[in-house]
C-alpha positions as CSV (number, residue, x, y, z in Angstrom):
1,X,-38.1,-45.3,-76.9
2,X,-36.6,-48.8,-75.2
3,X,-37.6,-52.0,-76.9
4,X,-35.7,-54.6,-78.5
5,X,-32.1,-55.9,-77.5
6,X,-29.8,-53.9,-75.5
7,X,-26.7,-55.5,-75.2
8,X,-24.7,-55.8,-71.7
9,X,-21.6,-55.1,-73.2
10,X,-18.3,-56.7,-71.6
11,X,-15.2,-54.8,-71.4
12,X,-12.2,-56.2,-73.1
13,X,-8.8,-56.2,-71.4
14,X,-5.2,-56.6,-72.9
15,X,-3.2,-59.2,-70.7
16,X,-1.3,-55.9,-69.1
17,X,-4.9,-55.4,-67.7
18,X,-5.6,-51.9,-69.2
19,X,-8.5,-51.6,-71.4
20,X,-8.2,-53.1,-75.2
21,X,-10.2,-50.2,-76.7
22,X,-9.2,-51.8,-80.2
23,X,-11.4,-54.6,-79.1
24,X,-13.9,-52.7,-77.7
25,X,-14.5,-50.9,-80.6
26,X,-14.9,-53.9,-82.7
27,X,-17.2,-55.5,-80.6
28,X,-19.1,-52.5,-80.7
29,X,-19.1,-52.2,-84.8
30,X,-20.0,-56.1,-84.7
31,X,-23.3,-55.9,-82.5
32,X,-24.5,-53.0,-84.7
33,X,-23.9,-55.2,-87.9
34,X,-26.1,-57.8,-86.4
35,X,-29.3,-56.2,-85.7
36,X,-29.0,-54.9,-81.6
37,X,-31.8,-52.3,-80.9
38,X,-29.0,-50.4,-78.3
39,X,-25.8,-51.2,-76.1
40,X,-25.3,-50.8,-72.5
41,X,-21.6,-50.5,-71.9
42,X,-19.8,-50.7,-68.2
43,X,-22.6,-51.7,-66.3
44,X,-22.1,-55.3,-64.6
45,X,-21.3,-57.2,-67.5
46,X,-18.8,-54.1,-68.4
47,X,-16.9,-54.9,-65.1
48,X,-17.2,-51.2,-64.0
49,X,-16.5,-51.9,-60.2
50,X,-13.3,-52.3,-61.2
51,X,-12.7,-49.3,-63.5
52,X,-11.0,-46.3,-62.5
53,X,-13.7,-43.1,-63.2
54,X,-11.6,-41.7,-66.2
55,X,-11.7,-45.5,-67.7
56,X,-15.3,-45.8,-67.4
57,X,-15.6,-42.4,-69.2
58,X,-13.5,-43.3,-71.5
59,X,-15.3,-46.6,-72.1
60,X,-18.8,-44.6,-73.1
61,X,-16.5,-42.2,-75.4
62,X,-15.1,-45.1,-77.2
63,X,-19.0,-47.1,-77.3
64,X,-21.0,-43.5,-78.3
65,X,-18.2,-42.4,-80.7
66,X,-18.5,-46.2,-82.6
67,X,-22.2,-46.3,-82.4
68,X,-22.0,-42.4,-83.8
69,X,-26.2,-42.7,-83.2
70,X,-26.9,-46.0,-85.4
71,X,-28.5,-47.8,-81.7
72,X,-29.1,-46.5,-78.5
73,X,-26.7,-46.2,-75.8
74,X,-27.4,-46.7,-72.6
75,X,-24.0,-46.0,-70.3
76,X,-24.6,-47.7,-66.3
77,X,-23.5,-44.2,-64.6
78,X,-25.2,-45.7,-61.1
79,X,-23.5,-45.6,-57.8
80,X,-24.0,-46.8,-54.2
81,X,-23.0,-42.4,-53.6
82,X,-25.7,-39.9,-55.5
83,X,-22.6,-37.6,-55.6
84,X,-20.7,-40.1,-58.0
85,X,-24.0,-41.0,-59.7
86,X,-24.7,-37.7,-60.7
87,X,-21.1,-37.0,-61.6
88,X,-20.6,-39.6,-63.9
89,X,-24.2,-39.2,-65.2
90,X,-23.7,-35.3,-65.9
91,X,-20.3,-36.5,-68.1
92,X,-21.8,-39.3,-69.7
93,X,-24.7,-36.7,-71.0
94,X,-21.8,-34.5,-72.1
95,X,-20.8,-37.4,-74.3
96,X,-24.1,-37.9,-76.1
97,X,-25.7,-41.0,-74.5
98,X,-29.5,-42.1,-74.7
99,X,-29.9,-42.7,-71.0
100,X,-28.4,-44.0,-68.6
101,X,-28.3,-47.6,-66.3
102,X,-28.5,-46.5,-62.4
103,X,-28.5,-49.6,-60.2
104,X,-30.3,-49.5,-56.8
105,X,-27.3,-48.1,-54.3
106,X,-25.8,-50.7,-52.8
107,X,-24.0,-51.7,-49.4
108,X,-25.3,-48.7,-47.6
109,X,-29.5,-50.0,-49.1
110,X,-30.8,-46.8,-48.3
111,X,-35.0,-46.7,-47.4
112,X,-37.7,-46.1,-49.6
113,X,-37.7,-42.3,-49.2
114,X,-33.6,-42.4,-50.3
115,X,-34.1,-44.5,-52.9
116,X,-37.3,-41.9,-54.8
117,X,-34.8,-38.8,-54.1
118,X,-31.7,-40.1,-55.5
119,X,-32.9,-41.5,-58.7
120,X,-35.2,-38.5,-58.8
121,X,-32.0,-36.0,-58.1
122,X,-30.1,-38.2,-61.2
123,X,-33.4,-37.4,-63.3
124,X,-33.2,-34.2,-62.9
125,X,-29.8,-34.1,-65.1
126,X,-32.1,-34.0,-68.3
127,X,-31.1,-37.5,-69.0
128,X,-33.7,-40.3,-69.7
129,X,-32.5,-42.9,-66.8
130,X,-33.5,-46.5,-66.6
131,X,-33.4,-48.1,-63.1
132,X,-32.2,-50.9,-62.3
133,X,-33.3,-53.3,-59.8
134,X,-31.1,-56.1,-58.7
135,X,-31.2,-57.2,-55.8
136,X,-29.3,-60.2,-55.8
137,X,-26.3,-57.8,-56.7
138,X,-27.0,-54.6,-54.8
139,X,-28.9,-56.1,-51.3
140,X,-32.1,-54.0,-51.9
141,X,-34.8,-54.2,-54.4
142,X,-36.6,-51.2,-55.6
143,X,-40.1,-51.3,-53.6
144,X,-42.8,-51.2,-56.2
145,X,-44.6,-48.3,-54.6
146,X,-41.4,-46.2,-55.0
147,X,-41.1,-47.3,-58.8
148,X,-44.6,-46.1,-58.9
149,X,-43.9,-42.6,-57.7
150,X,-41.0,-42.4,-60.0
151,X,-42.6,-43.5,-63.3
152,X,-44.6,-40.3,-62.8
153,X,-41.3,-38.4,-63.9
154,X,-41.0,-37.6,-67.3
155,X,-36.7,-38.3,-67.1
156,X,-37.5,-42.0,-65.9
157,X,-37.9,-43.9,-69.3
158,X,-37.9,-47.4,-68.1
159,X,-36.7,-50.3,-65.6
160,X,-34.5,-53.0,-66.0
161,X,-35.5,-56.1,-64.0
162,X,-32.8,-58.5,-62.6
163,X,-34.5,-59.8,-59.8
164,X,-35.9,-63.2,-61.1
165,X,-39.6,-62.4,-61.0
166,X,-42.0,-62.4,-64.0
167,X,-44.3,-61.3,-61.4
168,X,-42.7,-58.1,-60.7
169,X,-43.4,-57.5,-64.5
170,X,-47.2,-57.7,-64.5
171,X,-47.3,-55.6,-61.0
172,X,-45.2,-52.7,-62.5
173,X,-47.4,-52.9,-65.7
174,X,-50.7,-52.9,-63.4
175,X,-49.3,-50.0,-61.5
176,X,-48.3,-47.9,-63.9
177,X,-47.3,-46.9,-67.3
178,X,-43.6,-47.7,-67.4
179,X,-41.1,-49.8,-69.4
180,X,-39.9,-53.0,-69.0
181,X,-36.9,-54.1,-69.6
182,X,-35.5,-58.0,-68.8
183,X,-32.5,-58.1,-67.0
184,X,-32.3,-62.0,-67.4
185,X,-31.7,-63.8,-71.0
186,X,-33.3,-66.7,-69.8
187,X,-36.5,-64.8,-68.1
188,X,-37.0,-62.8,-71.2
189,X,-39.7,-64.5,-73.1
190,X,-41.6,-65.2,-69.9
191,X,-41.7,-61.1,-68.8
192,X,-42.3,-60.0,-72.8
193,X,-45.4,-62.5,-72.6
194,X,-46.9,-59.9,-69.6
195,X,-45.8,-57.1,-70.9
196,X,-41.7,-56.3,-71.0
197,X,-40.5,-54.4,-74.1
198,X,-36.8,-56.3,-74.4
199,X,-34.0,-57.3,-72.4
200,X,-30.4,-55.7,-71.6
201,X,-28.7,-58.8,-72.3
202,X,-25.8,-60.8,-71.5
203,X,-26.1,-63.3,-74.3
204,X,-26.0,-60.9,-77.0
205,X,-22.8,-60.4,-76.2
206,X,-21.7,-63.8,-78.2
207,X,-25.1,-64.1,-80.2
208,X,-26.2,-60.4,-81.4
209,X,-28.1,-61.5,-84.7
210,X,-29.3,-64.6,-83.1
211,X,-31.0,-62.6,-79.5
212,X,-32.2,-59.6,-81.4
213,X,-34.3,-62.0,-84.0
214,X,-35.4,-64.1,-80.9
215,X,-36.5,-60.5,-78.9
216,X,-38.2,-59.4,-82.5
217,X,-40.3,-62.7,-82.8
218,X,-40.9,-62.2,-79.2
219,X,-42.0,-58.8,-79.6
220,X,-44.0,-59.1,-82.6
221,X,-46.5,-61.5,-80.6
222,X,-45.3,-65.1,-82.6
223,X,-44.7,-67.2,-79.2
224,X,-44.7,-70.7,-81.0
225,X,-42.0,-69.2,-82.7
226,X,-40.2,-67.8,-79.8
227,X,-40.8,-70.5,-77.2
228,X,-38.4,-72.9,-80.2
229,X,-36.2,-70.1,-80.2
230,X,-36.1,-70.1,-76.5
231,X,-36.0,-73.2,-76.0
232,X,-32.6,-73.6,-78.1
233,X,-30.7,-70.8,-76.6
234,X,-31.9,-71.6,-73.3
235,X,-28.8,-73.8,-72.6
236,X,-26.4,-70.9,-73.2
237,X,-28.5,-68.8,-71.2
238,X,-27.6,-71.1,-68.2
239,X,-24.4,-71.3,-68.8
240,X,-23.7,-67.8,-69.1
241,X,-24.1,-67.5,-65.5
242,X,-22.4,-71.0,-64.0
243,X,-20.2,-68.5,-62.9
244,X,-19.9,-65.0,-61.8
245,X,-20.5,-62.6,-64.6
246,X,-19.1,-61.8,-67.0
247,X,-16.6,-64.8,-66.6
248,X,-18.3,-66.9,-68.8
249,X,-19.1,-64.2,-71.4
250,X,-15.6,-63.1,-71.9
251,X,-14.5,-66.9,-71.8
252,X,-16.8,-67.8,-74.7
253,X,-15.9,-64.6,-76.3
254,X,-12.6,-65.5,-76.5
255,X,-13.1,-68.8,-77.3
256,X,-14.7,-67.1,-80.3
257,X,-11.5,-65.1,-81.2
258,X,-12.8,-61.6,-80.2
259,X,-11.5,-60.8,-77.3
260,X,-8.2,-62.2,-74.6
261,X,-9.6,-63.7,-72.0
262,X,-8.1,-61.2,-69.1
263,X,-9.4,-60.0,-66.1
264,X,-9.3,-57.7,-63.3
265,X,-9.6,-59.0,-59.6
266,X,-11.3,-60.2,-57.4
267,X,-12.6,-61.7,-61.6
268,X,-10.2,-64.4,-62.4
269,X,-10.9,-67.1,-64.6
270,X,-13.1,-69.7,-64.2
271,X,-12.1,-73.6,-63.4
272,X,-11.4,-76.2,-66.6
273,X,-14.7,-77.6,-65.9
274,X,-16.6,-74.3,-66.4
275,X,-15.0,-73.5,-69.5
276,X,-15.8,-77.4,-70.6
277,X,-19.0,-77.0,-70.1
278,X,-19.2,-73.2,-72.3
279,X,-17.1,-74.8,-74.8
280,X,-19.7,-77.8,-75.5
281,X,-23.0,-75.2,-75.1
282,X,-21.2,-73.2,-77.9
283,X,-20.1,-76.0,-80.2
284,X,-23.6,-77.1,-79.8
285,X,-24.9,-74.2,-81.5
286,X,-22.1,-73.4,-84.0
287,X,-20.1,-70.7,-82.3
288,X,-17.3,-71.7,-82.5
Protein backbone atom coordinates (compact mmCIF):
# COMPACT_ATOMS: atom_id res chain seq x y z
CA UNK A 1 0.00 0.00 0.00
CA UNK A 2 3.14 2.53 1.20
CA UNK A 3 6.10 2.80 -1.20
CA UNK A 4 7.46 5.56 -3.01
CA UNK A 5 7.62 9.38 -1.86
CA UNK A 6 5.49 10.76 0.77
CA UNK A 7 5.96 14.21 1.09
CA UNK A 8 6.26 15.97 4.73
CA UNK A 9 4.31 18.73 3.75
CA UNK A 10 5.03 22.29 5.39
CA UNK A 11 2.27 24.54 6.25
CA UNK A 12 2.18 27.88 4.71
CA UNK A 13 1.38 30.95 6.69
CA UNK A 14 0.23 34.50 5.59
CA UNK A 15 2.42 37.19 7.51
CA UNK A 16 -0.92 37.82 9.92
CA UNK A 17 0.10 34.20 10.96
CA UNK A 18 -3.12 32.33 10.02
CA UNK A 19 -2.97 29.65 7.67
CA UNK A 20 -2.47 30.63 3.71
CA UNK A 21 -4.76 27.76 2.47
CA UNK A 22 -4.42 29.43 -1.06
CA UNK A 23 -0.89 28.29 -0.80
CA UNK A 24 -1.44 25.25 0.61
CA UNK A 25 -3.50 24.19 -1.93
CA UNK A 26 -1.09 24.94 -4.59
CA UNK A 27 1.55 23.30 -3.06
CA UNK A 28 -0.54 20.44 -2.82
CA UNK A 29 -1.70 20.55 -6.80
CA UNK A 30 2.23 21.09 -7.47
CA UNK A 31 3.61 17.79 -5.66
CA UNK A 32 0.91 15.74 -7.42
CA UNK A 33 2.05 17.26 -10.97
CA UNK A 34 5.51 16.02 -10.23
CA UNK A 35 5.23 12.40 -9.55
CA UNK A 36 4.81 12.10 -5.34
CA UNK A 37 3.49 8.54 -4.46
CA UNK A 38 1.41 10.34 -1.26
CA UNK A 39 1.53 13.49 1.15
CA UNK A 40 1.71 13.65 4.78
CA UNK A 41 0.34 17.06 5.88
CA UNK A 42 0.73 18.66 9.63
CA UNK A 43 2.97 16.23 10.95
CA UNK A 44 6.44 17.92 11.97
CA UNK A 45 7.30 19.46 8.95
CA UNK A 46 3.45 20.81 8.88
CA UNK A 47 4.26 22.68 12.17
CA UNK A 48 1.15 21.08 13.89
CA UNK A 49 2.43 21.82 17.61
CA UNK A 50 1.53 24.99 16.87
CA UNK A 51 -1.89 24.53 15.23
CA UNK A 52 -5.07 25.03 17.02
CA UNK A 53 -7.22 21.41 16.62
CA UNK A 54 -9.83 23.03 14.11
CA UNK A 55 -6.69 24.38 11.95
CA UNK A 56 -5.12 21.04 11.79
CA UNK A 57 -8.53 19.64 10.69
CA UNK A 58 -8.87 22.00 8.47
CA UNK A 59 -5.34 21.52 7.02
CA UNK A 60 -6.25 17.62 6.10
CA UNK A 61 -9.71 19.06 4.51
CA UNK A 62 -7.94 21.42 2.43
CA UNK A 63 -4.75 18.50 1.51
CA UNK A 64 -7.68 15.44 0.91
CA UNK A 65 -10.06 17.78 -0.85
CA UNK A 66 -6.97 18.88 -3.48
CA UNK A 67 -5.54 15.41 -3.74
CA UNK A 68 -9.46 14.36 -4.34
CA UNK A 69 -7.73 10.48 -4.30
CA UNK A 70 -4.81 11.06 -7.10
CA UNK A 71 -1.90 10.06 -4.04
CA UNK A 72 -2.23 8.88 -0.74
CA UNK A 73 -2.75 10.88 2.20
CA UNK A 74 -1.30 10.30 5.22
CA UNK A 75 -2.63 13.15 7.98
CA UNK A 76 0.02 12.98 11.41
CA UNK A 77 -3.22 12.75 13.90
CA UNK A 78 -0.58 11.52 16.90
CA UNK A 79 -0.49 12.95 20.30
CA UNK A 80 1.56 12.70 23.52
CA UNK A 81 -2.74 12.07 25.00
CA UNK A 82 -4.50 8.72 23.31
CA UNK A 83 -7.71 10.86 24.00
CA UNK A 84 -6.56 13.57 21.40
CA UNK A 85 -4.93 10.96 19.21
CA UNK A 86 -7.95 9.16 18.73
CA UNK A 87 -10.02 12.28 18.48
CA UNK A 88 -8.22 13.77 15.78
CA UNK A 89 -7.72 10.29 14.17
CA UNK A 90 -11.66 9.45 14.26
CA UNK A 91 -12.13 13.14 12.32
CA UNK A 92 -9.37 12.75 10.01
CA UNK A 93 -11.06 9.26 8.94
CA UNK A 94 -14.31 11.21 8.54
CA UNK A 95 -12.45 13.25 6.00
CA UNK A 96 -11.26 10.38 3.79
CA UNK A 97 -7.50 9.97 4.60
CA UNK A 98 -5.30 6.75 3.76
CA UNK A 99 -3.82 6.51 7.22
CA UNK A 100 -2.59 8.29 9.50
CA UNK A 101 1.13 9.46 11.01
CA UNK A 102 1.08 8.75 15.08
CA UNK A 103 4.32 9.72 16.63
CA UNK A 104 5.54 7.86 19.75
CA UNK A 105 3.79 10.07 22.77
CA UNK A 106 5.99 12.28 23.90
CA UNK A 107 7.10 14.23 27.33
CA UNK A 108 5.13 11.87 29.43
CA UNK A 109 7.41 8.52 27.28
CA UNK A 110 5.14 6.08 28.46
CA UNK A 111 6.62 2.15 28.92
CA UNK A 112 6.46 -0.57 26.55
CA UNK A 113 3.10 -1.92 27.60
CA UNK A 114 1.60 1.97 27.03
CA UNK A 115 3.08 2.36 24.02
CA UNK A 116 1.36 -1.41 22.31
CA UNK A 117 -2.12 -0.25 23.82
CA UNK A 118 -2.26 3.16 22.62
CA UNK A 119 -1.28 2.68 19.10
CA UNK A 120 -3.25 -0.51 19.22
CA UNK A 121 -6.50 1.60 20.78
CA UNK A 122 -5.75 4.30 17.59
CA UNK A 123 -5.88 1.01 15.29
CA UNK A 124 -8.81 0.06 16.27
CA UNK A 125 -10.51 3.23 14.56
CA UNK A 126 -10.52 1.27 11.15
CA UNK A 127 -7.79 3.47 9.94
CA UNK A 128 -4.49 2.02 8.50
CA UNK A 129 -1.83 3.91 10.94
CA UNK A 130 1.86 4.28 10.36
CA UNK A 131 4.04 4.76 13.48
CA UNK A 132 6.30 6.85 13.89
CA UNK A 133 9.42 6.51 15.72
CA UNK A 134 11.51 9.60 16.55
CA UNK A 135 13.18 9.70 19.23
CA UNK A 136 15.29 12.52 18.89
CA UNK A 137 11.93 14.51 18.76
CA UNK A 138 9.54 12.68 21.18
CA UNK A 139 12.36 11.29 24.06
CA UNK A 140 11.31 7.59 23.48
CA UNK A 141 11.91 5.28 20.70
CA UNK A 142 9.53 2.55 19.88
CA UNK A 143 11.18 -0.82 21.40
CA UNK A 144 11.48 -3.24 18.60
CA UNK A 145 9.76 -6.01 20.51
CA UNK A 146 6.67 -3.72 20.82
CA UNK A 147 6.74 -2.86 16.93
CA UNK A 148 6.83 -6.62 16.65
CA UNK A 149 3.67 -7.23 18.53
CA UNK A 150 1.99 -4.47 16.69
CA UNK A 151 2.80 -5.45 13.05
CA UNK A 152 0.66 -8.41 13.93
CA UNK A 153 -2.47 -5.98 13.64
CA UNK A 154 -3.96 -5.81 10.50
CA UNK A 155 -4.79 -1.61 11.03
CA UNK A 156 -0.83 -1.14 11.45
CA UNK A 157 0.36 -0.62 7.65
CA UNK A 158 3.77 0.52 8.21
CA UNK A 159 6.55 2.56 10.30
CA UNK A 160 8.25 5.59 9.65
CA UNK A 161 11.86 5.68 10.92
CA UNK A 162 13.43 8.99 12.14
CA UNK A 163 15.85 7.72 14.47
CA UNK A 164 19.13 7.64 12.37
CA UNK A 165 19.62 3.86 12.21
CA UNK A 166 19.83 1.84 8.99
CA UNK A 167 20.12 -0.84 11.42
CA UNK A 168 16.87 -0.54 12.94
CA UNK A 169 15.64 -1.19 9.30
CA UNK A 170 17.16 -4.68 8.80
CA UNK A 171 15.98 -5.72 12.56
CA UNK A 172 12.34 -4.64 11.89
CA UNK A 173 12.56 -6.48 8.47
CA UNK A 174 14.11 -9.68 10.29
CA UNK A 175 11.41 -9.50 12.83
CA UNK A 176 8.61 -9.21 11.07
CA UNK A 177 6.64 -8.43 7.99
CA UNK A 178 6.17 -4.67 8.24
CA UNK A 179 6.83 -1.56 6.15
CA UNK A 180 9.45 0.65 6.10
CA UNK A 181 9.28 3.85 5.59
CA UNK A 182 12.56 6.49 5.86
CA UNK A 183 12.04 9.31 7.93
CA UNK A 184 15.44 10.84 6.90
CA UNK A 185 16.11 12.19 3.11
CA UNK A 186 19.65 11.71 3.56
CA UNK A 187 19.33 7.99 5.21
CA UNK A 188 16.97 6.99 2.48
CA UNK A 189 19.01 5.12 -0.04
CA UNK A 190 20.96 3.37 2.74
CA UNK A 191 17.54 1.84 4.58
CA UNK A 192 15.88 1.03 0.80
CA UNK A 193 19.17 -0.95 0.25
CA UNK A 194 17.98 -3.39 3.39
CA UNK A 195 14.71 -3.28 2.83
CA UNK A 196 12.65 0.24 3.29
CA UNK A 197 9.83 0.82 0.79
CA UNK A 198 10.24 4.95 0.58
CA UNK A 199 10.61 7.84 2.65
CA UNK A 200 8.19 10.59 4.13
CA UNK A 201 10.28 13.31 3.13
CA UNK A 202 11.30 16.74 3.81
CA UNK A 203 13.03 17.45 0.58
CA UNK A 204 10.30 16.83 -1.63
CA UNK A 205 8.94 19.64 -0.35
CA UNK A 206 11.25 21.86 -2.84
CA UNK A 207 12.19 18.90 -5.21
CA UNK A 208 8.94 16.64 -5.79
CA UNK A 209 9.87 15.36 -9.47
CA UNK A 210 13.48 15.27 -8.60
CA UNK A 211 13.02 12.82 -4.92
CA UNK A 212 10.25 10.70 -6.34
CA UNK A 213 12.59 9.78 -9.57
CA UNK A 214 15.58 9.32 -7.01
CA UNK A 215 13.06 6.97 -4.58
CA UNK A 216 11.85 5.11 -8.04
CA UNK A 217 15.50 4.32 -9.17
CA UNK A 218 16.03 3.39 -5.73
CA UNK A 219 13.14 1.17 -5.60
CA UNK A 220 13.53 -0.40 -8.80
CA UNK A 221 16.97 -2.02 -7.56
CA UNK A 222 19.42 0.45 -10.08
CA UNK A 223 21.85 1.65 -7.06
CA UNK A 224 24.71 2.98 -9.45
CA UNK A 225 22.07 5.04 -10.52
CA UNK A 226 20.78 6.07 -7.26
CA UNK A 227 24.04 6.31 -5.23
CA UNK A 228 24.78 9.55 -8.32
CA UNK A 229 21.45 10.66 -7.55
CA UNK A 230 22.21 10.62 -3.99
CA UNK A 231 25.16 11.71 -3.98
CA UNK A 232 23.96 15.16 -5.72
CA UNK A 233 21.05 15.92 -3.53
CA UNK A 234 22.89 14.87 -0.64
CA UNK A 235 24.00 18.54 0.01
CA UNK A 236 20.38 19.79 0.19
CA UNK A 237 19.59 16.95 2.39
CA UNK A 238 22.04 18.50 4.91
CA UNK A 239 21.04 21.61 4.69
CA UNK A 240 17.54 21.08 5.08
CA UNK A 241 18.15 20.46 8.60
CA UNK A 242 21.15 23.20 9.70
CA UNK A 243 18.35 24.28 11.47
CA UNK A 244 15.21 23.26 13.16
CA UNK A 245 12.61 22.00 10.86
CA UNK A 246 10.93 23.16 8.80
CA UNK A 247 12.87 26.53 8.92
CA UNK A 248 14.98 25.76 6.19
CA UNK A 249 12.24 24.13 4.09
CA UNK A 250 9.92 27.14 4.18
CA UNK A 251 12.98 29.47 3.70
CA UNK A 252 13.99 27.70 0.49
CA UNK A 253 10.41 27.47 -0.39
CA UNK A 254 10.13 30.92 -0.40
CA UNK A 255 13.10 31.63 -1.82
CA UNK A 256 11.52 29.70 -4.67
CA UNK A 257 8.37 31.99 -4.80
CA UNK A 258 5.79 29.54 -3.35
CA UNK A 259 5.22 30.33 -0.21
CA UNK A 260 6.05 33.79 2.59
CA UNK A 261 8.46 32.90 4.70
CA UNK A 262 6.26 33.26 8.16
CA UNK A 263 6.22 31.48 11.11
CA UNK A 264 4.70 30.68 14.33
CA UNK A 265 6.77 30.68 17.60
CA UNK A 266 8.84 29.45 19.36
CA UNK A 267 9.76 28.92 14.86
CA UNK A 268 11.31 32.19 13.80
CA UNK A 269 13.54 32.61 11.11
CA UNK A 270 16.74 31.39 10.79
CA UNK A 271 20.10 33.70 10.92
CA UNK A 272 21.63 35.38 7.41
CA UNK A 273 24.14 32.73 7.45
CA UNK A 274 21.68 29.89 7.41
CA UNK A 275 19.78 31.22 4.71
CA UNK A 276 23.32 31.87 2.81
CA UNK A 277 24.19 28.73 3.01
CA UNK A 278 20.31 27.32 1.52
CA UNK A 279 20.54 29.90 -0.96
CA UNK A 280 23.99 28.54 -2.49
CA UNK A 281 22.84 24.61 -2.00
CA UNK A 282 19.74 25.65 -4.19
CA UNK A 283 21.46 27.76 -6.86
CA UNK A 284 23.80 24.86 -7.06
CA UNK A 285 21.17 22.73 -8.33
CA UNK A 286 18.93 25.14 -10.31
CA UNK A 287 16.11 26.01 -7.86
CA UNK A 288 16.07 28.96 -7.96
Amino acid sequence: MLSGTFTALITPFNQDGTVDFKALNDLVEWQIKNGVEGISPVGTTGESPTLTPKEHLEVIKATVETAAGRVKIIAGTGSNSTAEALEFTAEAKELGVDATLQVTPYYNKPNAEGLYRHFSKVAELGVPVVLYNVPGRSGKEIPLDVVARLSANPMIAAIKEAAGSVERVSAIRNLCDLTVLSGDDSLALPMISVGASGVISVASNLIPKTMSDFIRTALAGDMPAAREQHRKLYQLFHDLFIDTNPIPAKIGLALMKRIQPAFRLPLCEPTEAVTAQLTKTMKALNLI
